[in-house]
C-alpha positions as CSV (number, residue, x, y, z in Angstrom):
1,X,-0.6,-1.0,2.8
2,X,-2.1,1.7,0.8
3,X,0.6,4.5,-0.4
4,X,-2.1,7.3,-0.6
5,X,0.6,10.3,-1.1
6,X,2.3,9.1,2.6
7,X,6.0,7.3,3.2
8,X,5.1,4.7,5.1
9,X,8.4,3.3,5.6
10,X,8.4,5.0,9.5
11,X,8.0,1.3,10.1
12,X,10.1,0.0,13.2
13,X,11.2,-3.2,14.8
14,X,11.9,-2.7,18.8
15,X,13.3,-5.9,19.3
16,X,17.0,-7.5,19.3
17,X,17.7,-8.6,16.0
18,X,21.4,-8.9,16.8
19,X,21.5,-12.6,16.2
20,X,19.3,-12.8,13.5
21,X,20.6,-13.6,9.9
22,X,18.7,-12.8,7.0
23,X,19.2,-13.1,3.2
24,X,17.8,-10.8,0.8
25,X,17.5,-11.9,-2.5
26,X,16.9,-9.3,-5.4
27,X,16.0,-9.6,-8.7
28,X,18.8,-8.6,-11.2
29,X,15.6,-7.4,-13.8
30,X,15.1,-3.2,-12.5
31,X,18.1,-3.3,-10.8
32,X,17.3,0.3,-11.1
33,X,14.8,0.1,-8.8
34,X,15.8,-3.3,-7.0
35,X,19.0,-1.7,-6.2
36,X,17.1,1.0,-4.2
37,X,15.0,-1.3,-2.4
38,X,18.2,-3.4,-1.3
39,X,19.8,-0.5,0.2
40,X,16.6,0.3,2.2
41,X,16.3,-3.3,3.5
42,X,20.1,-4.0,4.4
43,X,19.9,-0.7,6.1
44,X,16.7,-1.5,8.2
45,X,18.2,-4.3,8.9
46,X,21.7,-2.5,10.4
47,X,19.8,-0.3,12.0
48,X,17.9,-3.3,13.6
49,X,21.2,-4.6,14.8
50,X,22.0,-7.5,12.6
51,X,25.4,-7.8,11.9
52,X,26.7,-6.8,8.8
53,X,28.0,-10.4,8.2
54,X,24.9,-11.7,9.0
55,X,22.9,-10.7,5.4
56,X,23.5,-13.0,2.5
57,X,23.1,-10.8,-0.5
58,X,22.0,-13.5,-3.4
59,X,21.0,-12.4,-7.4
60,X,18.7,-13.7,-9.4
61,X,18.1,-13.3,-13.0
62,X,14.1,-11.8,-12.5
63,X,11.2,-11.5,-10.2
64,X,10.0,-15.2,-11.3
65,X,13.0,-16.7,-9.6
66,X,12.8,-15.4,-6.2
67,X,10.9,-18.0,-5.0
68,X,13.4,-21.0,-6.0
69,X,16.0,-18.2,-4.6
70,X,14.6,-17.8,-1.1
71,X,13.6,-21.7,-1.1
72,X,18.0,-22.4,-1.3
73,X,18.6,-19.6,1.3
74,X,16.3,-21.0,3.8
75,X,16.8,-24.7,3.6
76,X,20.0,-23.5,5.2
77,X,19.7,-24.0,8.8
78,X,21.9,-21.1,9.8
79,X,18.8,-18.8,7.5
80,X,16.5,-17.2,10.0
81,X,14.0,-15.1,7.2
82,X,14.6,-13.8,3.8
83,X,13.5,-10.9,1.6
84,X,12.5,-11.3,-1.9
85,X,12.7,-7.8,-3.8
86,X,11.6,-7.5,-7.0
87,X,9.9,-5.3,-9.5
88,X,7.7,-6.1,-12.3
89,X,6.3,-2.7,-14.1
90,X,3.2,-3.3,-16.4
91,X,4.0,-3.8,-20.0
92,X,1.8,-4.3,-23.3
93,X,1.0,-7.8,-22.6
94,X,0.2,-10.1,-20.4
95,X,3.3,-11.2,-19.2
96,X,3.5,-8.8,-16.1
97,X,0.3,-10.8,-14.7
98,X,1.9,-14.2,-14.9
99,X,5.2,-13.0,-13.6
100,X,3.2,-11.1,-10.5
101,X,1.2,-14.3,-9.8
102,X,3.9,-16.8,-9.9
103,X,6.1,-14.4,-7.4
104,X,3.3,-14.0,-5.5
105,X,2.2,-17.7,-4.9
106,X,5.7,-19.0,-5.5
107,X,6.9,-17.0,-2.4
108,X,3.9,-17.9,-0.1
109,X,4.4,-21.5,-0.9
110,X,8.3,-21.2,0.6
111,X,7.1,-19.7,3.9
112,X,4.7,-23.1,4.0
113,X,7.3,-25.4,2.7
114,X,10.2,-24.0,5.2
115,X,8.2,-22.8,7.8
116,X,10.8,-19.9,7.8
117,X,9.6,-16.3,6.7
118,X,9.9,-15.1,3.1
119,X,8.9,-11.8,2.5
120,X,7.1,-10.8,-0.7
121,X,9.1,-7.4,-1.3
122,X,8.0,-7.0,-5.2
123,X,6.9,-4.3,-6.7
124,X,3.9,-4.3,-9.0
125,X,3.4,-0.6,-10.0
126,X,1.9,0.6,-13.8
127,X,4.7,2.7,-14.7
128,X,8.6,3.4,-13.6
129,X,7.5,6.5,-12.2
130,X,5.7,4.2,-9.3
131,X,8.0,1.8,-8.7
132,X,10.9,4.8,-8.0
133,X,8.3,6.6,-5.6
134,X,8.0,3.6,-3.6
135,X,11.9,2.2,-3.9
136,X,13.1,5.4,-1.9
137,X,10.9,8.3,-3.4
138,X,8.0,9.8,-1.9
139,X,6.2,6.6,-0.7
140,X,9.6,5.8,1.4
141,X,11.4,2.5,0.4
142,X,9.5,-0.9,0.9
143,X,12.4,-2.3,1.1
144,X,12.3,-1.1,5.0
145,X,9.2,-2.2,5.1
146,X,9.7,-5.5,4.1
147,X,13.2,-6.0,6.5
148,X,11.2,-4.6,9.2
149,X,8.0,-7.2,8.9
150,X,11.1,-10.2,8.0
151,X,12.2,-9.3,11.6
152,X,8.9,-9.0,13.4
153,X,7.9,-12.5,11.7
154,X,11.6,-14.3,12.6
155,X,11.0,-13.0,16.2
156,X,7.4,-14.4,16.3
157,X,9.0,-17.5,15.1
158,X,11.4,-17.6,17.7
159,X,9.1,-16.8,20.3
160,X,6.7,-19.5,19.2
């Protein structure tokens, strides 16, 4: 979604996610930032009605290990979706492009491989400054965004 000067975190799930259990795993690297995103998901995700004991808060070291992260979550049956939240802010070199990519395909490949959603929550921004706007600045807090889409795609799934 573009973030054109708009929150766009008045994203809403109307269904009953009472019985849903979802783990969000967050990248230790910006905790800063990663941090704020967590709080924005676990509380869409209250506020969605899943029960408290029903998120599985796991930490990993960096962005690039989300993937292996959310794979382990969700080859536990009891898993319903997870939320990878991450943030990689561009540097001097090229290393912010391999990170990015490797998230990005890394996560795709466990929603294939599981068949169980895994959201792509990571922020890509060119500087700090973009990455706070959109962790619970002005852009709102993806990290609704992304709880909000994990529950739309684990009801789709249960629907199925």
């Amino acid at each position: 979604m573009a973030t054109a000067n708009q929150n766009l975190s008045d994203f809403e799930f109307s269904g009953d996610a009472s019985g849903f259990k979802v783990a969000l795993v967050v990248s230790e690297w910006n905790y800063h930032i990663t941090g704020n995103l967590l709080k924005g998901a676990k509380k869409a995700l209250l506020d969605a009605g899943v029960e408290e004991d029903h998120i599985y808060i796991k930490h990993v070291p960096g962005t690039y290990e989300l993937a292996l992260g959310a794979q382990w979550m969700l080859e536990d049956s009891f898993i319903d979706g997870a939320v990878c939240i991450g943030s990689v802010i561009q540097g001097e070199t090229r290393h912010f492009d391999f990170v990015c990519e490797a998230a990005a395909q890394g996560i795709m490949q466990v929603n294939l491989k599981t068949k169980k959603p895994a959201i792509f929550c990571v922020l890509t921004d060119n500087t700090e400054q973009q990455a706070i706007e959109r962790s619970g600045g002005k852009h709102g807090n993806k990290g609704h965004e992304c709880a909000v889409a994990c529950l739309k795609m684990i009801e789709l799934g249960k629907k199925g």
